[in-house]
KEPA-413399 format. One record per residue: x, y, z of N, C-alpha, C in turn. Coordinates in steps of 0.05 Angstrom, whole numbers, padded with zeros to 5 digits, always signed. Atoms other than C-alpha are relative to their C-alpha. Layout:
// residues N
XYZXYZXYZ
...
//
This chain:
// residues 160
-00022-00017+00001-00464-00172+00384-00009+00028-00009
+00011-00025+00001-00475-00093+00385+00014+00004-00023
-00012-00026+00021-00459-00045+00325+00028-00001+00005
-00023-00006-00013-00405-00021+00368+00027-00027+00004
-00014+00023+00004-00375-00091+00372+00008-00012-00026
+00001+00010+00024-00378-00109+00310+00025+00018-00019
-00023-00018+00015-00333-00045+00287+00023+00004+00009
-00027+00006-00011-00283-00058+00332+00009-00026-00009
-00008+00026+00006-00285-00129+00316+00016-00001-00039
-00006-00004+00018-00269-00099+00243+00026+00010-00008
-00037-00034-00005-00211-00044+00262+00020-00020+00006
-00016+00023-00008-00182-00101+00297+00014-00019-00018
-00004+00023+00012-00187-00152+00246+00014+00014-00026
-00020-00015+00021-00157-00097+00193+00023-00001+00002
-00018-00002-00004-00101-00080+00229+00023-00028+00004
-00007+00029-00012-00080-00151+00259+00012-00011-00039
-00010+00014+00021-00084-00175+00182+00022+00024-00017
-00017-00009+00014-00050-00119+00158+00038-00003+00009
-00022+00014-00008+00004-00134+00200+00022-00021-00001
+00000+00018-00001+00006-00199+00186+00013+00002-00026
-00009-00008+00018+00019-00180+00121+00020+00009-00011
-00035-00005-00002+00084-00138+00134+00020-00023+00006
-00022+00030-00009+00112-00203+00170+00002-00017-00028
-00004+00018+00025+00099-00238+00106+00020+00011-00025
-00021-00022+00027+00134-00179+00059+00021-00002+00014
-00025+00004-00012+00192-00180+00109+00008-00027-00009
-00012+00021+00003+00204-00250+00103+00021-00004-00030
-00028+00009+00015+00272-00268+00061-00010-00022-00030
+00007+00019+00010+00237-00334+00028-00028-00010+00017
+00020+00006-00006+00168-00351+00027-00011-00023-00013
+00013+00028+00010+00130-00423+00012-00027+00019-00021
+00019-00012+00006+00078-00419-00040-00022+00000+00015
+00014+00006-00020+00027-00432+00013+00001+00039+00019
-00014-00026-00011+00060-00361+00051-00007+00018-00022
-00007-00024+00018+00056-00323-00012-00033+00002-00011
+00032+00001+00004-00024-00344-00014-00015+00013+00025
+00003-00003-00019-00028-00330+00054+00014+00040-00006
-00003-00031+00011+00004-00254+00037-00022+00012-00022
+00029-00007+00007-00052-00247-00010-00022+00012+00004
+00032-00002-00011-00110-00262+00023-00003+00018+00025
-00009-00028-00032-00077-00226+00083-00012+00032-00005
+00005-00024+00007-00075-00163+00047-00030+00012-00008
+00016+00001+00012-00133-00163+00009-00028+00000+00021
+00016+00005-00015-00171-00187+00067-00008+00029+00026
-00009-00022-00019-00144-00126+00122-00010+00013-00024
+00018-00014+00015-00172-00081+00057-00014+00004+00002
+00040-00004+00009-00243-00105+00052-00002+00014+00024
+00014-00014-00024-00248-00093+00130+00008+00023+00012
-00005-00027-00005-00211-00026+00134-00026+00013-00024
+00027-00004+00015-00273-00019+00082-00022+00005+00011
+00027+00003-00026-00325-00034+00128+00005+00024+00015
+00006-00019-00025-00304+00010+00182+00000+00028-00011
+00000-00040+00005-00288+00079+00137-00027+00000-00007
+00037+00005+00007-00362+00055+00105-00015+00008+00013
+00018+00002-00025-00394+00053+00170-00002+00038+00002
+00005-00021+00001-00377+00126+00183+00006+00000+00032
-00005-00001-00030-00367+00103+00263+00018-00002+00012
-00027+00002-00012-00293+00105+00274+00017+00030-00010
-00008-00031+00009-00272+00186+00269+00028-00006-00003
-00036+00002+00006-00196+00151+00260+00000-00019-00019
+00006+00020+00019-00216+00116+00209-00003+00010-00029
-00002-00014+00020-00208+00147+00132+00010-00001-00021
-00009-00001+00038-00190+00152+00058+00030-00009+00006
-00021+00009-00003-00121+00137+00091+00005-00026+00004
+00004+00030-00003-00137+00067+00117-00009-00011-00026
-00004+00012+00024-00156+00058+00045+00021-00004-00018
-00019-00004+00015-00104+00081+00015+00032-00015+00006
-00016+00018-00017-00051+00043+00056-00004-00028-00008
+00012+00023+00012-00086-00019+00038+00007-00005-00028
-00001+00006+00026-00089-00014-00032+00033+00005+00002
-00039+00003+00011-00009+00009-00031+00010-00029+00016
-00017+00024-00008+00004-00050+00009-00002-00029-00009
+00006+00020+00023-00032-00103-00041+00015+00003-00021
-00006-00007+00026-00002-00066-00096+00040-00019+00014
-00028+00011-00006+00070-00081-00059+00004-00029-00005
-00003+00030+00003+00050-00151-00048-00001-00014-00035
+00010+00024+00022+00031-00170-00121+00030+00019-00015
-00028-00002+00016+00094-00139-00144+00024-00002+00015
-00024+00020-00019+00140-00177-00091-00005-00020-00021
+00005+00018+00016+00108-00228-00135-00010-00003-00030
-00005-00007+00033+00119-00201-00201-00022+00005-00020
+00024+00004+00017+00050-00202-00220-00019+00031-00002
-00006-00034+00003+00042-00134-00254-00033+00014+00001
+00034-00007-00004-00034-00130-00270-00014+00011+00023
+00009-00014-00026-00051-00130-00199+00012+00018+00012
-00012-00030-00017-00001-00088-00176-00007+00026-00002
+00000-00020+00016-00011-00044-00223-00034+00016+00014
+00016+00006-00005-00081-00044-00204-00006+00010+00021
+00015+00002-00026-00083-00035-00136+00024+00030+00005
-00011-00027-00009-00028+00022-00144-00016+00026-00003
+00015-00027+00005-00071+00069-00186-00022-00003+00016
+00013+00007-00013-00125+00045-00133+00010+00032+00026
-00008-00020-00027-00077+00087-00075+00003+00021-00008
-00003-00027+00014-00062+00142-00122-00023+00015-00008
+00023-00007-00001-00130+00154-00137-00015+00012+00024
+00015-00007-00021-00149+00153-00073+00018+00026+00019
-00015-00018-00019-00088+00198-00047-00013+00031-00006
+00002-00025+00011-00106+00247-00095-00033+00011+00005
+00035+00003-00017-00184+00248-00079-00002+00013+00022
+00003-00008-00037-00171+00260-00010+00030+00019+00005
-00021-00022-00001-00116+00308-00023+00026-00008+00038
-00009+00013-00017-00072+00262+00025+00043+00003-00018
-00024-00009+00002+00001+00288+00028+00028-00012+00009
-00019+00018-00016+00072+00269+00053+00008-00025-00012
-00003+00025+00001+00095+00203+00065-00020-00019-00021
+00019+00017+00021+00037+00171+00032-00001+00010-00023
+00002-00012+00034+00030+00212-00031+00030-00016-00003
-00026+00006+00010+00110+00196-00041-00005-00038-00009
+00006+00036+00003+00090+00110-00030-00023+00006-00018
+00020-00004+00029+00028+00128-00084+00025+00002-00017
-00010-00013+00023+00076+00152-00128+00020-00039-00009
-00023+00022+00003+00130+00098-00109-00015-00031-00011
+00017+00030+00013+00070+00035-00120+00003+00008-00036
+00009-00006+00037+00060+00064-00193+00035-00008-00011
-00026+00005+00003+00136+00064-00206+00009-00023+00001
-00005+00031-00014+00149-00004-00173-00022-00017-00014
+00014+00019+00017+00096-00034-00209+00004+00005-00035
-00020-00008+00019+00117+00003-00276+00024-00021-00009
-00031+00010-00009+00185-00032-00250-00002-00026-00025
+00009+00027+00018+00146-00105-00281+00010+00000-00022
+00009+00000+00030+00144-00090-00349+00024-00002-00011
-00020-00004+00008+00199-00112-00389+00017+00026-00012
-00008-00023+00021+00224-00049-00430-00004+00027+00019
-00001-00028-00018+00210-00007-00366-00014+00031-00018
+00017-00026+00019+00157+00044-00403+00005+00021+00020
+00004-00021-00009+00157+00114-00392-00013+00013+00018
+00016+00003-00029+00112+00111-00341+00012-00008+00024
-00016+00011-00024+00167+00074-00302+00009+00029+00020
-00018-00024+00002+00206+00141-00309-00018+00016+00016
+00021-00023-00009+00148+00191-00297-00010-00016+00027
+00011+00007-00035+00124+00158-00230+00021-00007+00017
-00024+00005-00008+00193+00146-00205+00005+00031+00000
+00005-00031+00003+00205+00227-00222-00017+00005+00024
+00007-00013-00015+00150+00242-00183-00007-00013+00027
-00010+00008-00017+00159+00196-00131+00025+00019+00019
-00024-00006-00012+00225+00223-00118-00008+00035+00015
+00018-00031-00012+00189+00298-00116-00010+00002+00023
+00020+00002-00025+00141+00280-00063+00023-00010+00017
-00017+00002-00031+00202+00246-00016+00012+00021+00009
-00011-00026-00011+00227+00314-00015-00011+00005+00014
+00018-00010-00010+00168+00340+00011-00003-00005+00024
-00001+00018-00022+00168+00288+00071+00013+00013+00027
-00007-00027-00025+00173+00332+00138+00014-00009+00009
-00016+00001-00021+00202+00280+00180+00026-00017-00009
-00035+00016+00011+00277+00251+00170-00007-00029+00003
+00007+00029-00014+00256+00187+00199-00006-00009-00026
+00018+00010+00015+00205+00176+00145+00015+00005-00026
-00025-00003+00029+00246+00210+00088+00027-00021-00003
-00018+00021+00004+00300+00165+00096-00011-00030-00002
+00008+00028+00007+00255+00101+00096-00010+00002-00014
+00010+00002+00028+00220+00122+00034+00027+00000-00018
-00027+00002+00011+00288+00143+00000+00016-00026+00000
-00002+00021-00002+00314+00076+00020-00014-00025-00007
+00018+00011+00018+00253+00043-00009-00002-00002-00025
+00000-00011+00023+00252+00078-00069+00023-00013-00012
-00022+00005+00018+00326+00061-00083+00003-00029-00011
+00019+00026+00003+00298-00011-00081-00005-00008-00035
+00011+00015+00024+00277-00006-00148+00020+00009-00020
-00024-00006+00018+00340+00022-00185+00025-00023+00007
-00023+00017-00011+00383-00041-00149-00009-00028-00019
//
């Protein structure tokens, strides 16, 4: 198998699991079996959006495919209440948004993982508040209506 094969066989296998992934966060009710399988999903579509920004050989390939990743682990482990990781994998996308001076839509879901994982903690710390705040800042910012209204609708997610 060439180079070239091998990094498609990667982009592929990112996207496919990241996908796979949303179908699992959509779902209503999930088996514990499903909610292991959302996991390894996520986590897995990560390592290999890893590989390919690593590589350096996919020019559509970038600090954004990281950052996407980590907010969408962070989502999953606080669908499933489990704050550590969320927590974890939020300042992971916020780190990385801010690094790569990555704007919009994504900065606003950075902001919104920190908040939403925040969300966990019984007593809702101040941190809940302050990344929720600037969550809400950044959906302003959000050029297109489309996307402002499905962050905004996300967001309100965690005040329900």
């Amino acid at each position: 198998m060439s180079d070239k094969s091998d990094e498609f066989d990667h982009r592929k296998m990112a996207a496919n699991l990241f996908n796979n992934t949303w179908d699992l966060i959509d779902k209503k009710e999930r088996s514990i079996e499903e909610e292991d399988e959302m996991i390894n999903s996520a986590h897995t579509s990560r390592y290999h959006w890893g590989v390919v920004v690593a590589s350096g050989k996919d020019p559509k390939a970038g600090p954004l495919n990281l950052q996407r990743g980590d907010w969408q682990i962070s989502r999953v482990y606080s669908i499933l209440k489990r704050y550590e990781p969320a927590l974890y994998h939020a300042k992971r996308c916020l780190d990385i948004s801010l690094k790569n001076e990555i704007k919009d839509f994504d900065l606003a879901f950075a902001y919104e993982a920190m908040a939403r994982a925040y969300s966990l903690v019984d007593d809702k710390s101040d941190d809940f508040s302050k990344y929720l705040e600037l969550a809400e800042k950044a959906g302003e910012k959000i050029k297109k209506t489309d996307d402002k209204e499905y962050f905004f609708s996300e967001l309100k997610s965690l005040s329900t």
